[in-house]
N, C-alpha and C positions, 0 to 999 in steps of 0.2 A: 775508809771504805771505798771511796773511786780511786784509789790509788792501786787498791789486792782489783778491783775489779779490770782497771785497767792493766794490770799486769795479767791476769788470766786471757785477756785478749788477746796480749801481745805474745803471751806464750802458746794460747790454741792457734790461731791465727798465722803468727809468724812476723807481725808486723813490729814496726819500730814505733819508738815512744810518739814521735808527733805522728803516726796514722794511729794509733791507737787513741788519743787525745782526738783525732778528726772522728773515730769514728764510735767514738760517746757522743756526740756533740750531734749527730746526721741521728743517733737513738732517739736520743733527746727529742729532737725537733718533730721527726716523724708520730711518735709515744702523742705529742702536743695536737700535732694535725688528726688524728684519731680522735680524739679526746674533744676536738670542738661541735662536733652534732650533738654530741651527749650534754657537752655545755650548753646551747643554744634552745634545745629543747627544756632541760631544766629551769635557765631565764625564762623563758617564753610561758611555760606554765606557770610560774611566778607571777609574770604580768599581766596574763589572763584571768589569774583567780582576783588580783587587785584591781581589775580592769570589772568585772561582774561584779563585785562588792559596790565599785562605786557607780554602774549602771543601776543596780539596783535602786542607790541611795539616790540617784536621780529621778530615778522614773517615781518615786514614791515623792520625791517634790512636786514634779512635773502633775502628778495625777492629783495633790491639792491644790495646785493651782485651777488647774482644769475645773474643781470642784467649786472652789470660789469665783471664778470667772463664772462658774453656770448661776450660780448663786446671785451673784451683780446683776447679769441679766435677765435673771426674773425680776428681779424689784424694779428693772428701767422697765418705760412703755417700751414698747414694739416698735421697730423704725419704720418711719415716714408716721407715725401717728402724733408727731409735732404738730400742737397746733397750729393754722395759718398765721395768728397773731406773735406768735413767738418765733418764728420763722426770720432770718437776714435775709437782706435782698438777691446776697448771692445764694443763697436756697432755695430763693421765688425762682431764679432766672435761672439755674440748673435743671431744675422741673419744668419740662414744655409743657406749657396751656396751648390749646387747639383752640382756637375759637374763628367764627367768620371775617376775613379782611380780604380790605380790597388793596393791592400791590401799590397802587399808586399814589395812596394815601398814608398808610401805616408808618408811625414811625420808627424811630428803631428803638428804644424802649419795646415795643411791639413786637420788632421782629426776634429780639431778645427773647422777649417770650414763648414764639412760637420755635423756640431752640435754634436759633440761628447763631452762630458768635457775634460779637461786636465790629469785627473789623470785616464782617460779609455785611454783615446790615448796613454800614458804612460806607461801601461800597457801592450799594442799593442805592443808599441817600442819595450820595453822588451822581450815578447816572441818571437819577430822575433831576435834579439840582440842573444838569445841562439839557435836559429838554427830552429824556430819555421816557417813553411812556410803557406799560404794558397793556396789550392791545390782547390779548386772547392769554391763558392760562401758560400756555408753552411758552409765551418768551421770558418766565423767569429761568429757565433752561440756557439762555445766551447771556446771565451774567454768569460771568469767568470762574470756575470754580463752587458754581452752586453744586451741591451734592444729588444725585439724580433719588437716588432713596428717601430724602428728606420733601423734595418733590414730589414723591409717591405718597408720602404720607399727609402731606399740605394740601395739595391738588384738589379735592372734599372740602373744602373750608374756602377757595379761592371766590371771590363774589367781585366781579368788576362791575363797576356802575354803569347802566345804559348809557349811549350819548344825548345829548340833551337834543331833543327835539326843536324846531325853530317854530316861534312861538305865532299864536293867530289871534289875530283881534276879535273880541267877545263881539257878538250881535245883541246882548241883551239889553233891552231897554231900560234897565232900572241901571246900569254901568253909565259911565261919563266919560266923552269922545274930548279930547283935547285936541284943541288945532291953535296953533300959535299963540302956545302959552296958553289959551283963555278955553274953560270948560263949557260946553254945551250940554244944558241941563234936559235931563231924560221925559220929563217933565211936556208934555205937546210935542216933542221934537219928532220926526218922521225919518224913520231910514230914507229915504227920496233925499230931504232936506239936507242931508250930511255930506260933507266934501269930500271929492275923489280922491284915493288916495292912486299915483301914480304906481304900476307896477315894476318891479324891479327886473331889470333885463336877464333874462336867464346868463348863466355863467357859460361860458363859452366848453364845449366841451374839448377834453385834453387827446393831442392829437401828439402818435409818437415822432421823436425826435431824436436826433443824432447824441448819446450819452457824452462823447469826446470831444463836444463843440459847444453843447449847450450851457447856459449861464444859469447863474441861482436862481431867477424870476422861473425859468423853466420846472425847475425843480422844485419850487415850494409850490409851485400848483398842483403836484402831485400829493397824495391822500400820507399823509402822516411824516412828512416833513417839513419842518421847518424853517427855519435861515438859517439857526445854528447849523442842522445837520446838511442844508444844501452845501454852506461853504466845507465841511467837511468833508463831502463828497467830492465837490472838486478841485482842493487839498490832495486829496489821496488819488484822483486821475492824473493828476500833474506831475506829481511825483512819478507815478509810474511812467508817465508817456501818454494813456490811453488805457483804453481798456481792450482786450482781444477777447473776453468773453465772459458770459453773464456771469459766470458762478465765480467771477476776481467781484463780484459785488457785495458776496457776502463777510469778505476780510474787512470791509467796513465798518470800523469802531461805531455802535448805539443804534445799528439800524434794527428795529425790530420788523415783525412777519408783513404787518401791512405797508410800512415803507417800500422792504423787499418785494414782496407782491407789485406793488407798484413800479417801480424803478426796473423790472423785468418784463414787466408788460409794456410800456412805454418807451425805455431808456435801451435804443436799439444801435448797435457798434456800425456805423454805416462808412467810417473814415478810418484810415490806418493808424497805428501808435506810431509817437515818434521814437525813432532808432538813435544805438549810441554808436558811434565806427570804433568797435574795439580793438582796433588795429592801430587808433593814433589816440583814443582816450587816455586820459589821466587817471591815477588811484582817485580822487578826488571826485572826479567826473562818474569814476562807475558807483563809488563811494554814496551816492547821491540814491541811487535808485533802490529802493524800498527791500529787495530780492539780494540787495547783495548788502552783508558787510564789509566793516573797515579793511578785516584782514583779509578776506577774500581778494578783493579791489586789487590790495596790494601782491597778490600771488597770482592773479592774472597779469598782472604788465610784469613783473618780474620772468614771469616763468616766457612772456612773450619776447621781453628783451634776451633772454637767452637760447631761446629755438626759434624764434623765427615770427611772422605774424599767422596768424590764426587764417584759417582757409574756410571752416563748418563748425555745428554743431559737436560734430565727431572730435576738434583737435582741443575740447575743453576737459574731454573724457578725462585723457591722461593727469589732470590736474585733482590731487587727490581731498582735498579742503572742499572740490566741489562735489558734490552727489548726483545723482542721476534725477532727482526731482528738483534740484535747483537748477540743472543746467536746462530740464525741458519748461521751468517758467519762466528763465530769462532770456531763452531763445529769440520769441519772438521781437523781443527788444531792443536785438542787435544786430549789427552792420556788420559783413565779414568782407567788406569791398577794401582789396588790396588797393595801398596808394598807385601804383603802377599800371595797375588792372582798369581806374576809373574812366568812364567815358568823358575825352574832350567836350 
C-alpha cells in the first residue's frame, strides 16, 4: 500500500523515488505534530477524572479525621485547665506570675517567674553579685538587653525597700543604757545621771573635683559608689586618656541613675586628656585606646606609611574602616604634631 501510494506521487508530482520516499516521511511527521493537542488533552482528561476520584477519596478521610480529632477534644479538659499540681516546672515557669519584688533581692528562680529567661536573670544576678544596685525603678532598663515591653509590664509590681534610716537611742526609762559593757538599771536611774555620749562630727560635705585626676577615696564619697565601681571608673579614664565630657560617663559599665547623678554633679573635666602623636604611634599604641580597634590601629599606620603623616581631623576621612562618629570621638585624643613641625 505505501509502495502504489508512493508511486501516485511520484507519477502526480513528477518526483523521483527518493523524494518521493522524503516526502511520505515530511506527511508523516506533520499528520503526528497535528495530532499532539488532541493527544494531550485526551491524557490530561484522564488525569483529571483520576486526579477528582482520588481528591474526593481524601477529603472524605480528611473530614474523619477532623471528626475524631473534635471528638478527642471534647473528652480532654480545656487548655491551661491543668491543675497547678500536675503542672512541670517548666509549665510553672512558661506562665508568668506577676507578683511584688524588689530587684535587688529576687532571685532568679524569681525572676524566672516573672518571665524573664534564665540567662537575663543571670545576668541580673551578676551585676548585683559586683556591687551593682537598683536605686529607682528605671535602672532595670540599663541591664543590656532587658526587653522595654516586659518593663512595661513589670514596672506595677516593682517595690524597692526604703533605705534604712540611722538609728536613735530610745529615752525611755523602762530600756537599759549600756556603757562599757555594764548595764544601768532603769530602776532610780535619772536622765541627768547618764553619760555623755560624744557627738559624732558631721561628715564633711563633698566639694567638686577634677574627674581626671581624682583617686578612688574621692569617688566613694560620692552617693552610690563604691570601691568596686570607683576603681572601675578610673579603669575606664585611663584607658581613655581622660574624660572630655560628661555624657563619656555613661559608657560606664554598672553605673546606675544615682551614681550618674552624682559623678555629673561633682566629677568636673578641669584638666586636658592625654593625647596619642598619631604620626609616630604604633598599631599597639593606638590599639590600646578604648575607640579604636585592633584592625582599625592597623589601617591607620598602614594607610599613614603609605600617604604620608596625617595633618587634621579631615586626612582620617579618606580611611574608609573609619566612620564619621569614630573619627569625631577619637579626635580629641590625638596629636597631629608633625615630627618636623615640633617646637625646639
Amino acid at each position: 500500500m505505501i509502495n502504489r501510494f508512493q508511486s501516485l506521487i511520484r507519477d502526480y508530482f513528477g518526483f523521483s523515488h527518493r523524494e518521493s520516499r522524503g516526502f511520505i516521511v515530511l506527511l508523516i511527521l506533520t499528520l503526528l505534530c497535528l495530532s499532539i493537542p488532541f493527544l494531550y488533552r485526551y491524557i490530561n482528561s484522564r488525569k483529571s477524572a483520576d486526579t477528582a476520584a482520588t481528591s474526593a477519596a481524601d477529603q472524605r478521610k480528611l473530614d474523619s479525621l477532623v471528626a475524631l480529632m473534635k471528638a478527642e477534644e471534647a473528652r480532654q479538659p480545656a487548655f491551661g485547665s491543668t491543675p497547678e499540681k500536675d503542672k512541670t516546672t517548666a509549665e510553672r515557669f512558661t506562665e508568668p506570675k506577676l507578683f511584688a519584688f524588689d530587684p535587688n533581692t529576687v532571685s532568679i528562680v524569681g525572676w524566672q517567674q516573672l518571665g524573664l529567661p534564665r540567662w537575663l536573670a543571670e545576668r541580673i544576678d551578676k551585676y548585683r553579685s559586683k556591687g551593682g544596685k537598683f536605686r529607682k525603678k528605671e535602672d532595670l532598663l540599663r541591664i543590656y538587653d532587658f526587653p522595654p515591653d516586659l518593663y512595661e509590664q513589670l514596672e506595677p509590681y516593682v517595690k524597692l525597700a526604703d533605705r534604712p534610716s540611722s538609728e536613735k537611742f530610745s529615752t525611755d526609762r523602762t530600756s537599759e543604757s549600756v556603757v562599757a559593757g555594764k548595764p544601768y538599771p532603769s530602776d532610780g536611774y535619772k536622765a541627768s545621771n547618764r553619760p555623755a555620749f560624744a557627738e559624732r562630727p558631721a561628715k564633711p560635705a563633698v566639694q567638686p573635683f577634677d574627674i581626671n585626676t581624682a583617686d578612688t577615696t574621692q569617688l566613694i564619697a560620692l552617693k552610690g559608689i563604691g570601691s568596686k565601681l570607683a576603681g572601675r571608673i578610673i579603669k575606664f579614664r585611663d584607658a581613655l586618656g581622660g574624660f572630655v565630657a560628661p555624657e563619656q560617663f555613661r559608657d560606664i559599665y554598672g553605673l546606675d541613675s544615682l551614681a550618674l547623678e552624682e559623678l555629673q554633679k561633682f566629677g568636673k573635666i578641669q584638666s586636658t586628656p592625654r593625647r596619642i602623636p598619631i604620626n609616630t604611634a604604633s598599631a599597639e599604641e593606638l590599639d590600646r585606646h578604648p575607640f579604636l580597634t585592633r584592625r582599625q590601629a592597623e589601617v591607620i599606620v598602614r594607610y599613614r606609611e603609605q600617604h604620608g603623616a596625617y595633618s587634621s581631623a579631615e586626612s582620617l576621612k579618606p580611611i574608609r574602616i573609619l566612620d564619621a562618629k569614630t573619627i569625631e570621638k577619637i579626635t580629641p585624643y590625638i596629636e597631629f604634631w608633625l615630627i618636623d613641625a615640633w617646637p625646639t
